[in-house]
C-alpha positions in Angstrom: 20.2 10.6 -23.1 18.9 9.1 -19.7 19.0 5.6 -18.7 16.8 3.9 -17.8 15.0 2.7 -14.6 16.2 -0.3 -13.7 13.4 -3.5 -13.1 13.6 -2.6 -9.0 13.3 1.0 -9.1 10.5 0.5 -11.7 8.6 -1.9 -9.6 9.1 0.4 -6.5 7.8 3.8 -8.2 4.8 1.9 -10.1 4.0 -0.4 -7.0 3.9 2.6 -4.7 2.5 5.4 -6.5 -0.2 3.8 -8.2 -1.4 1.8 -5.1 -1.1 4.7 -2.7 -3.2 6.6 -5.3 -5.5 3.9 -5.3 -5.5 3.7 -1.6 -7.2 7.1 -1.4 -10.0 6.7 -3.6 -10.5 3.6 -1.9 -10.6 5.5 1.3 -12.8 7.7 -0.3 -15.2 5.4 -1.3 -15.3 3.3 2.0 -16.2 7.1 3.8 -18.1 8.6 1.4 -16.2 11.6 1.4 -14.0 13.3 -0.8 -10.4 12.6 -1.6 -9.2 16.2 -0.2 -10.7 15.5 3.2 -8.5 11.6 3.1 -5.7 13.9 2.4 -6.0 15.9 5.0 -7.2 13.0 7.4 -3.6 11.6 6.2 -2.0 14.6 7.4 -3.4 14.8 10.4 -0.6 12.2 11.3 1.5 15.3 11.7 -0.8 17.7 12.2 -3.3 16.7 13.9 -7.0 17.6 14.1 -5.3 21.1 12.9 -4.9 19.6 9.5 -8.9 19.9 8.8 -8.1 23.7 9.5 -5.2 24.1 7.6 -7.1 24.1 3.7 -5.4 23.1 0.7 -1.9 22.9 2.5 -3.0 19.8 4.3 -4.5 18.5 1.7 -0.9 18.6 -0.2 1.1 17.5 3.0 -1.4 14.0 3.0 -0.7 13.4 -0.5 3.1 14.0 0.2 2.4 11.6 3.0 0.7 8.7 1.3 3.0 8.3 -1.5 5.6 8.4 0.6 4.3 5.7 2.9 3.0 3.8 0.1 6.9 4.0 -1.9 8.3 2.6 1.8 5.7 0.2 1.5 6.8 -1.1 -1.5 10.2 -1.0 -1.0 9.9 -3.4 1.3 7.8 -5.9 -0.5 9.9 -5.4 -3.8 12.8 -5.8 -2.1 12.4 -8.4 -0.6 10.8 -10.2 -3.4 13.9 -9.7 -5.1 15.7 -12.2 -2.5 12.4 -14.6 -2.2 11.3 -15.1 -5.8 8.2 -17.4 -4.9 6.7 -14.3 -3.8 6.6 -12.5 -7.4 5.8 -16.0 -9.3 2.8 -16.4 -6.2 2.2 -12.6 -6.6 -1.6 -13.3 -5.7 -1.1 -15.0 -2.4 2.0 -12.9 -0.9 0.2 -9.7 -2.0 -2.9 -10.7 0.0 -0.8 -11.1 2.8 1.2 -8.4 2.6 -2.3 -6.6 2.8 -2.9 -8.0 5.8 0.3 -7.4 7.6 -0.1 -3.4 6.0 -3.4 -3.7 7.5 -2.1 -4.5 11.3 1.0 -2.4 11.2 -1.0 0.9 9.9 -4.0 0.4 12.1 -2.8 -1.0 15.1 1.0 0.8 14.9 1.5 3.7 12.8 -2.0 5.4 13.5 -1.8 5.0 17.2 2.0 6.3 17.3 1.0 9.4 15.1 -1.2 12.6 15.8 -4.3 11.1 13.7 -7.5 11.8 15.6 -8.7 8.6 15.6 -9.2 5.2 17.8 -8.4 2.6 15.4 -9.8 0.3 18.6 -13.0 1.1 17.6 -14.5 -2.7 16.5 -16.5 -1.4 13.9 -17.1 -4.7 11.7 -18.1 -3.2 8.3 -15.3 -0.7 8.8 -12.8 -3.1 9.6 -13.3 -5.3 6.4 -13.6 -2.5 4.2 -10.4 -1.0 5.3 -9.5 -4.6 4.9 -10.3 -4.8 1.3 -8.6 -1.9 0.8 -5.1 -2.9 2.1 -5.3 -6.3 0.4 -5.8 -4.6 -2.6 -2.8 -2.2 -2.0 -0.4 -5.5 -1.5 -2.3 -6.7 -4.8 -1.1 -4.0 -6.5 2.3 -3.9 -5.3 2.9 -7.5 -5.8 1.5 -7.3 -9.6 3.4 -4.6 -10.1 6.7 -6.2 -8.7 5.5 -9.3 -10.7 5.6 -7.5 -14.0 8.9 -5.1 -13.4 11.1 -7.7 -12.2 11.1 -10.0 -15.0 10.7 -13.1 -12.9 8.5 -15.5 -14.6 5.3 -17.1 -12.8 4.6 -20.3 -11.6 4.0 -22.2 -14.3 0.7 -24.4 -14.0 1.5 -28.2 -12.7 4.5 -27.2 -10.4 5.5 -26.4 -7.1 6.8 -22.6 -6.1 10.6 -24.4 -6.1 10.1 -25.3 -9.8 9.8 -28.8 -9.4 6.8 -31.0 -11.0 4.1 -31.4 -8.6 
């Protein structure tokens, strides 16, 4: 009989996969285009613009990509919120900004280091706070799901993130 995952890998494997699934039909929806071509817009991190070329192949490679990224992602967050338990009982608050900080270190660091296409310089406003959106929702959903996994209770109501009465 198998054991178990344990609360950390749980929280890893639901955080990531089910926000870095999310995270493409978000991308869809912000483009209006289909998920294939965000999976092979992922790819062209590798690939390049050759990726738009390349068919369902590409399309594979991005989602290979994105999960990947998104399980680093959440790695990170969950293990850290292992060490810093305020961030799991304030799940709301340190997943919005863990959003943001996913926000700045994929546009303004991983994109531009990679073979992607694109100029995320470009100070499209609309763009920008949909893309926005989209990341804060991704640290939502990695926090929640490190909230639930790791079995540390929330904040209760009336009391600072220490424990003590407010």
């Amino acid at each position: 009989m198998r054991e178990p995952l344990n609360p950390t890998a749980k929280a890893i494997l639901a955080g990531g996969l089910i926000a870095g699934t999310v995270d493409i039909g978000s991308a869809s929806l912000i483009n209006w285009v289909s998920p294939i071509l965000i999976l092979r817009a992922i790819a062209t991190g590798l690939l390049g613009a050759a990726s738009f070329r390349d068919g369902a192949a590409s399309a594979f490679l991005g989602l290979f990509l994105q999960w990947i990224m998104s399980l680093i992602i959440a790695t990170i967050f969950v293990l850290v919120a292992r060490k810093r338990a305020v961030w799991v009982r304030r799940w709301k608050l340190w997943g919005f900004v863990y959003g943001l900080v996913i926000f700045v270190v994929m546009n303004y660091l991983v994109v531009p280091l990679s073979r992607a296409p694109f100029d995320p310089f470009i100070f499209i406003p609309v763009k920008i706070l949909e893309n926005l959106a989209a990341m804060i929702l991704f640290g939502w959903i990695v926090a929640f799901c490190a909230a639930r996994m790791l079995g540390i209770p929330p904040e209760a109501p009336g009391r600072d993130p220490s424990g003590r009465p407010a």
